[in-house]
C-alpha positions in Angstrom: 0.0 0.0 0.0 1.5 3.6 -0.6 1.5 6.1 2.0 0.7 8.4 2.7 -3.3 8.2 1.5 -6.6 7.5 3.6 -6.8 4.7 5.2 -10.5 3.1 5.4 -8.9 0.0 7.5 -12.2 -2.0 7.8 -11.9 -2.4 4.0 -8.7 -4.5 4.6 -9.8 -7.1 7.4 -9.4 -10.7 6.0 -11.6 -13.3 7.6 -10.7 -16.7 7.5 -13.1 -19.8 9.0 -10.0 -21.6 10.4 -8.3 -19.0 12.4 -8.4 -15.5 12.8 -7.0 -12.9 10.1 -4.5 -10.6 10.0 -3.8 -7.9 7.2 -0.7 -5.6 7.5 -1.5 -2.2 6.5 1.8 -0.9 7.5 5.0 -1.3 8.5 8.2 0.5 8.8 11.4 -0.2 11.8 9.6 1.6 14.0 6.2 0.6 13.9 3.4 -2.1 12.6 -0.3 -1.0 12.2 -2.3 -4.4 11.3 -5.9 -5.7 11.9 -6.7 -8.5 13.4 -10.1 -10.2 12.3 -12.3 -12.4 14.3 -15.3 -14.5 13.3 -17.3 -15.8 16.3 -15.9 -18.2 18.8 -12.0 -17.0 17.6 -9.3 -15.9 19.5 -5.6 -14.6 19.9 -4.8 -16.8 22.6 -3.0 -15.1 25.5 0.9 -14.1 24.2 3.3 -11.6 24.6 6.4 -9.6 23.6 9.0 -9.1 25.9 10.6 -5.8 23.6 7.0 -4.3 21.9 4.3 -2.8 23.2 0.9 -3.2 21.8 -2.2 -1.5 21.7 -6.0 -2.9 20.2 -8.1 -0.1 19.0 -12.0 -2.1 18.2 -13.2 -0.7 15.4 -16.4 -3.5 14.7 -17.5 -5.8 17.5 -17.0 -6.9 20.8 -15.7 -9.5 22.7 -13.0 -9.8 25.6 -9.6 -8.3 26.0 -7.2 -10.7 27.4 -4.2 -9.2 29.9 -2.5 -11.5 32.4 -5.3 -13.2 34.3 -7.9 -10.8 33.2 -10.9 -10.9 30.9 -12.1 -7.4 30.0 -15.1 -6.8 28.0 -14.7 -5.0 25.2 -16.7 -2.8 22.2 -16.2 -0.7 19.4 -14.5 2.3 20.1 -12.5 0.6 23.0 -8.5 0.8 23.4 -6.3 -1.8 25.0 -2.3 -0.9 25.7 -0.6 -4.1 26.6 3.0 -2.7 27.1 6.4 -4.7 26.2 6.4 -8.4 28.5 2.6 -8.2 29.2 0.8 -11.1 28.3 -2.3 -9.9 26.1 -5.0 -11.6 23.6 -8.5 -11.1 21.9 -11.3 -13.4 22.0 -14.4 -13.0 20.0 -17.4 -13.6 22.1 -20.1 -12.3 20.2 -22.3 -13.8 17.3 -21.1 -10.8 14.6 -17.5 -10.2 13.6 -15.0 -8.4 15.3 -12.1 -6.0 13.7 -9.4 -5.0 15.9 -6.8 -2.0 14.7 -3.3 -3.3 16.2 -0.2 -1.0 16.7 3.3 -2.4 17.4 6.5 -0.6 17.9 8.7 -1.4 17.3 7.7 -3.7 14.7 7.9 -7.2 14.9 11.0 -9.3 12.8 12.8 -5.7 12.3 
């Protein structure tokens, strides 16, 4: 994708039955922004990264937020920061969809 140019990042989600979906809609050194796409019933199970911090932005849905040994509810419009080493994940718990805007930084494999 070339940057910069709006960015309707719903557009991009990629839903798959098996698993969830992720789509990349940018990444430099510094930073990944990606969405993460959940049909119902899917998750991100509970991981983390010792050297990135991440934050969920909902833009569609809602389900839980996983963080340590937490479940938090979650909705559009909702914001999750799960700094570096904190263990973090998304589970759809809803019967709709659920699109989640993901920042990293830095990004990952850089």
């Amino acid at each position: 994708m070339h940057h910069p140019e709006l960015i309707h990042p719903e557009s991009l989600a990629h839903f798959n039955d098996a698993k969830m979906g992720k789509s990349t809609i940018f990444m430099s050194d510094r930073m990944l922004v990606g969405l993460n796409a959940f049909e119902p019933g899917q998750e991100h199970a509970l991981h983390g990264h010792a050297d990135q911090d991440k934050v969920y932005h909902v833009l569609e849905g809602e389900g839980v937020f996983l963080l340590e040994e937490r479940d938090i509810e979650m909705s559009a419009g909702t914001m999750l920061v799960a700094p570096a080493g904190v263990p973090h994940g998304v589970r759809n718990t809803s019967d709709e969809r659920l699109i989640v805007l993901v920042f990293m930084a830095p990004a990952p494999g850089r």
